[in-house]
PAZAPA-4460 file (N, C-alpha, C; in steps of 0.05 Angstrom, whole numbers, plus 32768, in hexadecimal, padded with zeros to 4 digits):
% residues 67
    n_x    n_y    n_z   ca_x   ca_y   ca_z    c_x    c_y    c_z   seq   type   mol
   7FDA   815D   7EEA   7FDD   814A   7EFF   7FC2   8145   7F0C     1      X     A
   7FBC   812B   7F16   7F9F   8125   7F14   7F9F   8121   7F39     2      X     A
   7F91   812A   7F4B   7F8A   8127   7F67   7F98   810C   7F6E     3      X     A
   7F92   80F7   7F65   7F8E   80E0   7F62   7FBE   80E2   7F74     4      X     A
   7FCC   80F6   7F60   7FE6   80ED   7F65   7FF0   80FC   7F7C     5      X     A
   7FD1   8112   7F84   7FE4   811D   7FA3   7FD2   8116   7FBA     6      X     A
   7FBF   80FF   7FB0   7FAE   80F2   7FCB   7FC5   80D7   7FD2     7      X     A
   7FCA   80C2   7FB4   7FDA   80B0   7FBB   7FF6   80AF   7FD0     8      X     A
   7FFE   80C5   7FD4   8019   80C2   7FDF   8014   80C1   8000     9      X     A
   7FFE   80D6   7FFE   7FEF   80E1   8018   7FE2   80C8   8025    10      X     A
   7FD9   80BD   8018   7FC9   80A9   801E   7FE2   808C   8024    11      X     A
   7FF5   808C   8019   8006   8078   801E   8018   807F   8039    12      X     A
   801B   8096   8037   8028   80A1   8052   8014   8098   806E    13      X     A
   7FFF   809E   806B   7FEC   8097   8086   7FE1   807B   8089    14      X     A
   7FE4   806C   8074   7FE1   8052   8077   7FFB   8047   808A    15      X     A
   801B   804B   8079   8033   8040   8084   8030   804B   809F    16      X     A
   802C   8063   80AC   802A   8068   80C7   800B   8057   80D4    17      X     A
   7FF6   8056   80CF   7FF1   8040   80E0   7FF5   8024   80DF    18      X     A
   7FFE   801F   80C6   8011   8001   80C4   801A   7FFE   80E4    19      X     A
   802E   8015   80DF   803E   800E   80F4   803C   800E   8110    20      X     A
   8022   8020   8110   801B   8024   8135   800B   800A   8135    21      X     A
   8000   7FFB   811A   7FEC   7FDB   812A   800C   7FCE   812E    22      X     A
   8024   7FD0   811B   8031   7FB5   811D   8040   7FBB   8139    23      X     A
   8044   7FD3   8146   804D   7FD9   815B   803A   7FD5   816D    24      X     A
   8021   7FD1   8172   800A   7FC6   8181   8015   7FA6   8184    25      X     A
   8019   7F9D   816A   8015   7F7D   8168   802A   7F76   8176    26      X     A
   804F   7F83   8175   8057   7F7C   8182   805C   7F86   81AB    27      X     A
   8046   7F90   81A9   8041   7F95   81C3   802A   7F79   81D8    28      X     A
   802B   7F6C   81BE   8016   7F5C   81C7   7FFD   7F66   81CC    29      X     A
   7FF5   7F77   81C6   7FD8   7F7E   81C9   7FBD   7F7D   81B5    30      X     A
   7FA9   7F87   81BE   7F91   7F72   81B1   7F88   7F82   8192    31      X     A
   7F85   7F7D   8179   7F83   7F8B   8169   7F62   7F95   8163    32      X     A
   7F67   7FA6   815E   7F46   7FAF   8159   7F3E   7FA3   813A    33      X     A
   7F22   7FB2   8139   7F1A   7FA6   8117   7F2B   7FBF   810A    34      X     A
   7F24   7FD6   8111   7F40   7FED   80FF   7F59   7FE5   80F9    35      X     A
   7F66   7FD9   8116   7F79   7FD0   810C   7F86   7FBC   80F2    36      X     A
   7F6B   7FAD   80F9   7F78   7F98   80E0   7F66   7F9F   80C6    37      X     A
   7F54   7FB4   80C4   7F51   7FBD   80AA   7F68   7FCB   80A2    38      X     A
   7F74   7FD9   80BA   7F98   7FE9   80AF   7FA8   7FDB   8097    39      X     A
   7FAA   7FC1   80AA   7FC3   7FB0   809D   7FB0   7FA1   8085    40      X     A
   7F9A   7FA3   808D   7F93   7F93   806B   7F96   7FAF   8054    41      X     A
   7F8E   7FC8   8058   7F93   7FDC   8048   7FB3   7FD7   804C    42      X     A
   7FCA   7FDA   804D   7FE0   7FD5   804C   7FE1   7FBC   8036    43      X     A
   7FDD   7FAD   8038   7FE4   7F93   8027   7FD6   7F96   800E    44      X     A
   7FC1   7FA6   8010   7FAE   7FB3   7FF4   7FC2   7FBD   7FE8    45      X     A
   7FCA   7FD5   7FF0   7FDD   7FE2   7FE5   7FF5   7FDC   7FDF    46      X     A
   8006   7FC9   7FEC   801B   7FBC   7FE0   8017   7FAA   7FCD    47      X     A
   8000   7FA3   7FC7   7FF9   7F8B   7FB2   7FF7   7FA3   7F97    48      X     A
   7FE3   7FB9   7FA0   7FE5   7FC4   7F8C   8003   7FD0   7F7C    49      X     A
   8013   7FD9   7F94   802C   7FDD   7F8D   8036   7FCD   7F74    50      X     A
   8038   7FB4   7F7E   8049   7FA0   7F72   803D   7F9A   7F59    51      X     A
   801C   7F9A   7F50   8015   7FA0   7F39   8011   7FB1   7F1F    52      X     A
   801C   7FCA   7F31   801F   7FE1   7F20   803E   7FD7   7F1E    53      X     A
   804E   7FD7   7F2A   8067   7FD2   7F22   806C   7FC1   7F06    54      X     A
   8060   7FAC   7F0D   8061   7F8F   7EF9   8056   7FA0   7EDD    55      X     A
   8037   7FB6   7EE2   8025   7FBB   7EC8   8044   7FC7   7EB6    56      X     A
   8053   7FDE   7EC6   8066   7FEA   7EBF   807C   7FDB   7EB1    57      X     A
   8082   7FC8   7EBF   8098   7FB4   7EAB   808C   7FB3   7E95    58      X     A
   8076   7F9B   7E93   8060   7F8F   7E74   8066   7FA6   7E63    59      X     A
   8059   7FBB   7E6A   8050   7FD7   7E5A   8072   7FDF   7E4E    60      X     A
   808D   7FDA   7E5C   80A6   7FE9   7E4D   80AD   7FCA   7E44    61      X     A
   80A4   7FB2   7E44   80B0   7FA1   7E34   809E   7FA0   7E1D    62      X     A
   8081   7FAA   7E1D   8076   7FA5   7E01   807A   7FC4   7DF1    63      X     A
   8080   7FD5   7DF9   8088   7FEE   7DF5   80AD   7FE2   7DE0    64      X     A
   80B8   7FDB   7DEE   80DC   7FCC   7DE8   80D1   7FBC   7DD1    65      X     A
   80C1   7FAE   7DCD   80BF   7F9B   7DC1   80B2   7FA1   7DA2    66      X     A
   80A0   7FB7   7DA3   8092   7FC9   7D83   80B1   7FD2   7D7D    67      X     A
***
């Protein structure tokens, strides 16, 4: 097992918690810092990445199904 799979989880866990203390800022109406919205852009990084590893995963078991 490569670092890489017990930093990722760690690292997704402390992103979703400050997700949520900026989006709980935002709906407080208050003023965002530059951290803050580097937060939520690392958030959207990582859900993009999500959704591309997901997708690589389909391709890879349909050309896998398909030999």
């Amino acid at each position: 097992m490569s670092i890489l799979h017990l930093v990722d989880p760690i690292a997704q866990e402390i992103i979703e918690a400050a997700t949520r203390r900026v989006v709980e800022k935002i709906k407080r109406g208050k003023k965002l810092t530059t951290t803050d919205i580097l937060i939520l852009y690392l958030s959207l990084i990582r859900e993009q990445l999500r959704a591309m590893r997901a997708e690589m995963a389909e391709r890879n078991k349909a050309l896998r199904e398909s030999t």
